[in-house]
C-alpha positions in Angstrom: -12.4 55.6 -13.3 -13.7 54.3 -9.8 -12.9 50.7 -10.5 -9.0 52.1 -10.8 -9.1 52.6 -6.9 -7.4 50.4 -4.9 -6.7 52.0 -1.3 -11.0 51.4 -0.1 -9.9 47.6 -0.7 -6.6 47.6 1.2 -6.6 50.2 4.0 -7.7 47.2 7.2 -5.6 44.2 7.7 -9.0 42.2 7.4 -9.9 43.6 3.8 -6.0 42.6 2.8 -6.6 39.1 3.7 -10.0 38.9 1.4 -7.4 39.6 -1.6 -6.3 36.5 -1.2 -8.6 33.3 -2.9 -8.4 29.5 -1.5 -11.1 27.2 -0.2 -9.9 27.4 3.6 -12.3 28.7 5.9 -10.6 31.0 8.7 -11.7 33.7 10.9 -11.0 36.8 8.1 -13.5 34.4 6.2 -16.5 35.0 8.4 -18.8 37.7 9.0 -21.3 38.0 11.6 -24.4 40.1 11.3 -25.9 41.4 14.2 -29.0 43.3 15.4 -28.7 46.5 16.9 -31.6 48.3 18.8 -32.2 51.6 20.6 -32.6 50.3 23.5 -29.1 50.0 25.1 -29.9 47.5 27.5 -32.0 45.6 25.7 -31.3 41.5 24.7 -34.9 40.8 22.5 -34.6 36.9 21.4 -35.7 36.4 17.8 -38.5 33.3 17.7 -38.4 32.8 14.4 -34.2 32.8 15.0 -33.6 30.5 17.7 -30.1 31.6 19.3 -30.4 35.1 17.6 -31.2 38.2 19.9 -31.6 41.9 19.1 -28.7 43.7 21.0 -29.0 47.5 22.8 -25.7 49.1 22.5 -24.2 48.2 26.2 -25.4 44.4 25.9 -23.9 44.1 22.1 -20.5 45.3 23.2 -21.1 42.1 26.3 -21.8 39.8 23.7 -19.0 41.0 21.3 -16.1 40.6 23.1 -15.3 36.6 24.3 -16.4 36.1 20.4 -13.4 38.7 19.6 -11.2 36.9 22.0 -12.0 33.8 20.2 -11.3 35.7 16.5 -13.6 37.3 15.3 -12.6 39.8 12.8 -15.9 41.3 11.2 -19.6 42.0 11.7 -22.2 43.7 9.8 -24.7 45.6 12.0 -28.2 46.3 11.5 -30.2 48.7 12.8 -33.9 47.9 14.4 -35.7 51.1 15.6 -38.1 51.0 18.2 -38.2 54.9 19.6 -37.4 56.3 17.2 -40.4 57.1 14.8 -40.6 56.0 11.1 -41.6 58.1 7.8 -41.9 57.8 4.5 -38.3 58.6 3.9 -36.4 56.9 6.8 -34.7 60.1 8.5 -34.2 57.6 11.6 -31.6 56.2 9.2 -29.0 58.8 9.8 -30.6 60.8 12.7 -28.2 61.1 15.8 -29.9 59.2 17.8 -30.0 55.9 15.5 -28.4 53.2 17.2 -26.1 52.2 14.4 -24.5 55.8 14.7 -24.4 56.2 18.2 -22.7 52.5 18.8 -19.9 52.7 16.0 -17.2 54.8 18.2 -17.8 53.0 20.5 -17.7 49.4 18.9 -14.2 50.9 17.5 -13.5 52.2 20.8 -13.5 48.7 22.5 -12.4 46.5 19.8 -10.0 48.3 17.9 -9.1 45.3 15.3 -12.2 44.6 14.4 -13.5 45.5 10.9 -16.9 46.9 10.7 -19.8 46.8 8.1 -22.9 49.1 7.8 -25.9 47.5 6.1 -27.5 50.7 4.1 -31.0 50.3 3.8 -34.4 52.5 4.2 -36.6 49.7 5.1 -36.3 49.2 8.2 -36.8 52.6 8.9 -39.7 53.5 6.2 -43.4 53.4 7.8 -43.9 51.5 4.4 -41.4 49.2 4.5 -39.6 49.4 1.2 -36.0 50.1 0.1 -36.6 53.5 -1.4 -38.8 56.4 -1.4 -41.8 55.7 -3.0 -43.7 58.3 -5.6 -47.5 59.4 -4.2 -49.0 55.8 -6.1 -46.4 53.8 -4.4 -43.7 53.0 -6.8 -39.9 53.2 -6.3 -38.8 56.7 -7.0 -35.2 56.0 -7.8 -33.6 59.2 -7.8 -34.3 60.3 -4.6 -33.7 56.8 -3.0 -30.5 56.8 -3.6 -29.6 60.1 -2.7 -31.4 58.8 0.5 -28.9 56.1 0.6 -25.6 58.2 -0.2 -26.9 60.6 3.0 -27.2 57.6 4.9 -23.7 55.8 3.7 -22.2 58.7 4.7 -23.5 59.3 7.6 -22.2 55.5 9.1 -19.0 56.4 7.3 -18.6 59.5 9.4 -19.7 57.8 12.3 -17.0 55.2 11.9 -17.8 52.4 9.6 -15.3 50.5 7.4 -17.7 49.5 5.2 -20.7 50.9 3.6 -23.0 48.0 2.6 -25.9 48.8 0.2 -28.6 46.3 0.6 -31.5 48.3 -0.7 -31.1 47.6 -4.6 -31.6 50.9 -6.4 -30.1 51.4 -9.8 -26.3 53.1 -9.5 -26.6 53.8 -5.8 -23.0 53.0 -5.7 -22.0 55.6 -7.9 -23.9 58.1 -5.7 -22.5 56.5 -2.3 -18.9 56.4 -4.1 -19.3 60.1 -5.4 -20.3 61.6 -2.2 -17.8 59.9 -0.1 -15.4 61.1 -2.4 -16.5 64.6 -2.0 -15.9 64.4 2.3 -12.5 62.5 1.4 -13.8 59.4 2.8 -13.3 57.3 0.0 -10.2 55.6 1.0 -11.5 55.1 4.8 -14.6 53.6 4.3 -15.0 50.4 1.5 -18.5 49.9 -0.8 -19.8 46.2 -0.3 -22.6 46.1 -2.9 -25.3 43.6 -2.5 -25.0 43.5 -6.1 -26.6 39.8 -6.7 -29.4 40.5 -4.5 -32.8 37.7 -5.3 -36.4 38.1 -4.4 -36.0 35.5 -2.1 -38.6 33.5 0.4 -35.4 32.4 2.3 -35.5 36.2 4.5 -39.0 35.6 6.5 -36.9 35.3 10.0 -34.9 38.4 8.8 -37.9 40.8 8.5 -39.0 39.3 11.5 -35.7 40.1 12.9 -35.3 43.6 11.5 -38.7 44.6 11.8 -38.7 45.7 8.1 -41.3 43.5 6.1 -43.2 45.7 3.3 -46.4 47.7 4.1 -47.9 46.7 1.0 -46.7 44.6 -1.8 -43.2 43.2 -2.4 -39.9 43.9 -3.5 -39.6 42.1 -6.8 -39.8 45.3 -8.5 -36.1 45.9 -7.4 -34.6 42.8 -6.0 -33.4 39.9 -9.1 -35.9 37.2 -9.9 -34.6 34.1 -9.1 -34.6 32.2 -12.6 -32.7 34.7 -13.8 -28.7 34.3 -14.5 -28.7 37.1 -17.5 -30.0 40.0 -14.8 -27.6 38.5 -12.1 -24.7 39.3 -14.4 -25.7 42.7 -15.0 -26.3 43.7 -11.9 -23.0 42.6 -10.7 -21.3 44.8 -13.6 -23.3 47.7 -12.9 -21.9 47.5 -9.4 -18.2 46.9 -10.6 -18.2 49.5 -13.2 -19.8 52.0 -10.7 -16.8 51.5 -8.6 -17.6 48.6 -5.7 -15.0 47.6 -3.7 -16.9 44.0 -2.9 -19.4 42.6 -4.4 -22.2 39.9 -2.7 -24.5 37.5 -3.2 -27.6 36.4 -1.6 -28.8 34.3 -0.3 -26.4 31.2 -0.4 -27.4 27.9 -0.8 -29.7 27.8 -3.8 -27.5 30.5 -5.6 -23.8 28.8 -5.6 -23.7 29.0 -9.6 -24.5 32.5 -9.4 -21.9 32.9 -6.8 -19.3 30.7 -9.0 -21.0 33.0 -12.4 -19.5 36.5 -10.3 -16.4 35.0 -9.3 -15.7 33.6 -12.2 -16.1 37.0 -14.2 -14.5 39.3 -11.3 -12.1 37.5 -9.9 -10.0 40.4 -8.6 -12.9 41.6 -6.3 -13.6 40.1 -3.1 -17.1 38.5 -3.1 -19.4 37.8 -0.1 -22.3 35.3 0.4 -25.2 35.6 2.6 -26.1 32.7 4.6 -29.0 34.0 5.1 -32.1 33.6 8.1 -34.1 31.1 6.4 -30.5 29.1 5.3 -29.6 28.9 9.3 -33.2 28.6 10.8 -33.7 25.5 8.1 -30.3 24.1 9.0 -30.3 24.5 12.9 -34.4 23.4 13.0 -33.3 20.0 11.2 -30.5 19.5 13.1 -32.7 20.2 16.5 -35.0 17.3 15.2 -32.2 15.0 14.4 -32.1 14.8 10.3 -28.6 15.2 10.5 -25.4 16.3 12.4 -25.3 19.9 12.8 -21.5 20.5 12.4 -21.1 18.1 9.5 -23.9 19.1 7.3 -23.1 22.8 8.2 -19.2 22.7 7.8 -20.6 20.8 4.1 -22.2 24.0 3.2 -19.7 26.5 4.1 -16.9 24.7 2.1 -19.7 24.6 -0.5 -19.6 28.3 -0.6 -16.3 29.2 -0.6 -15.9 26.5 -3.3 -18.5 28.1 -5.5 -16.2 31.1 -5.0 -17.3 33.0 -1.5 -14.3 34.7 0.0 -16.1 35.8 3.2 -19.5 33.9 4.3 -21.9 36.3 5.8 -23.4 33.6 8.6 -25.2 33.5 12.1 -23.4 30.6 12.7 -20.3 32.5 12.8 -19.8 32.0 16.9 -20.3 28.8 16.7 -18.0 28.0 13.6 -15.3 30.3 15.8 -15.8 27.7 18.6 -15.0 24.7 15.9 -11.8 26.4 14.8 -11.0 27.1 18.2 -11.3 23.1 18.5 
């Protein structure tokens, strides 16, 4: 029955224009991910990232608003702890002193319009490193990772987020995030955006540079999709729909448009997003920096590409510069 519910999809202007499928790229068609720290005054440039910073609260909201002025209408925040200590089951994730908590009324506060994302994860505050909670040999222990997630989906949800975005790839953690926003009558004030396609991907180096959350030990291909792989793509993307997702994503972007036009294609009625992610804009802006190519036509190539393929919303750190071309 959760894929009969319709108001989690509808309730922000933003989400209503995501209903709506062509191969223009707008501002409703961009999402910017940012990097939020507990540090409030706090601008930490990203090396690996050049043009990417890690925000405090105070200098994020500085940062925000001339892109706001200049359209922008989403963002999906990440949290990066510092202070706060890590364990092996991430209670900085939802503590009340997480950054992510303590900046979402005030985010909504200052910018009223703009439609906010949550990116639900343990990792980046596990002193392993990994998406879940692990059993005492070090293996994903499902069941209490995603009751780890729920807590922490609804935690951001009562703090003020529009959008709950699983990125931590447990089995039928949006059934348990659904369910127990349900139960606090959330569940038509906060929208699920699954990373349902999510690949085992060398593409997010910069990222877990960025968000401090590489693995202890080992990897992730346990739970994220193996790249060759269309058949566990497509199943992971139905688990996700039948489990109720508002929104469903893919990721990364650029080597993974026929998996973004294989989702579409089969769930057309669901808003998809794509991940344009770190390694897709360090490799991009690096060769433009070295002159293989123009920057704004080989980028403006790829984006078109992906909404082609079937993207309606390109997750990008490009995004304030893309804003600044439509502006033009």
């Amino acid at each position: 029955m959760s894929s009969s519910k319709l108001h989690s999809s509808i309730f922000h202007p933003t989400l209503r224009k995501l209903q709506c499928q062509d191969v223009a790229i707008e501002a409703h068609n961009l999402m910017y991910p940012v990097f939020l720290v507990d540090d409030d005054e706090a601008i930490q440039n990203i090396p690996s990232m050049p043009g990417v910073a890690r925000y405090g609260l105070n200098k994020l909201l500085v940062h925000l608003k001339p892109l706001i002025s200049k359209g922008l209408q989403s963002i999906l925040l990440f949290g990066v702890i510092d202070q706060i200590p890590k364990d092996s089951t991430g209670t900085g994730a939802d503590c009340a002193t997480n950054p992510v908590i303590r900046a979402l009324p005030q985010i909504r506060a200052s910018f009223p319009d703009l439609l906010i994302a949550c990116d639900v994860c343990l990792c980046p505050y596990t002193d392993h490193g990994h998406c879940g909670v692990l059993t005492p040999d070090g293996v994903i222990n499902n069941e209490p990772s995603i009751k780890r997630i729920a807590e922490i989906a609804l935690a951001y949800a009562k703090a003020g987020a529009h959008i709950v975005a699983p990125s931590d790839m447990m089995d039928n953690r949006i059934f348990a995030i659904k369910e127990i926003l349900n139960k606090h009558n959330l569940n038509n004030r906060c929208s699920v955006l699954s990373y349902s396609v999510k690949f085992a991907s060398g593409f997010y180096g910069p990222f877990r540079d960025a968000a401090k959350s590489a693995p202890a030990f080992g990897d992730r291909k346990c739970y994220q999709l193996p790249p060759g792989s269309k058949g566990i793509a497509k199943r992971a993307a139905k688990r996700d729909v039948d489990e109720g997702a508002d929104m469903l994503m893919v990721k990364p972007g650029m080597a993974y448009l026929d998996i973004v036009k294989q989702v579409k294609d089969e769930y057309p009625e669901l808003p998809l997003f794509i991940y344009q992610v770190s390694g897709e804009y360090s490799m991009l802006l690096n060769a433009a920096e070295i002159g293989a190519f123009d920057l704004k036509t080989v980028l403006w190539e790829v984006l078109v590409s992906m909404r082609r393929a079937g993207a309606d919303c390109i997750i990008s750190y490009f995004t304030p510069t893309v804003l600044d071309w439509l502006k033009e």
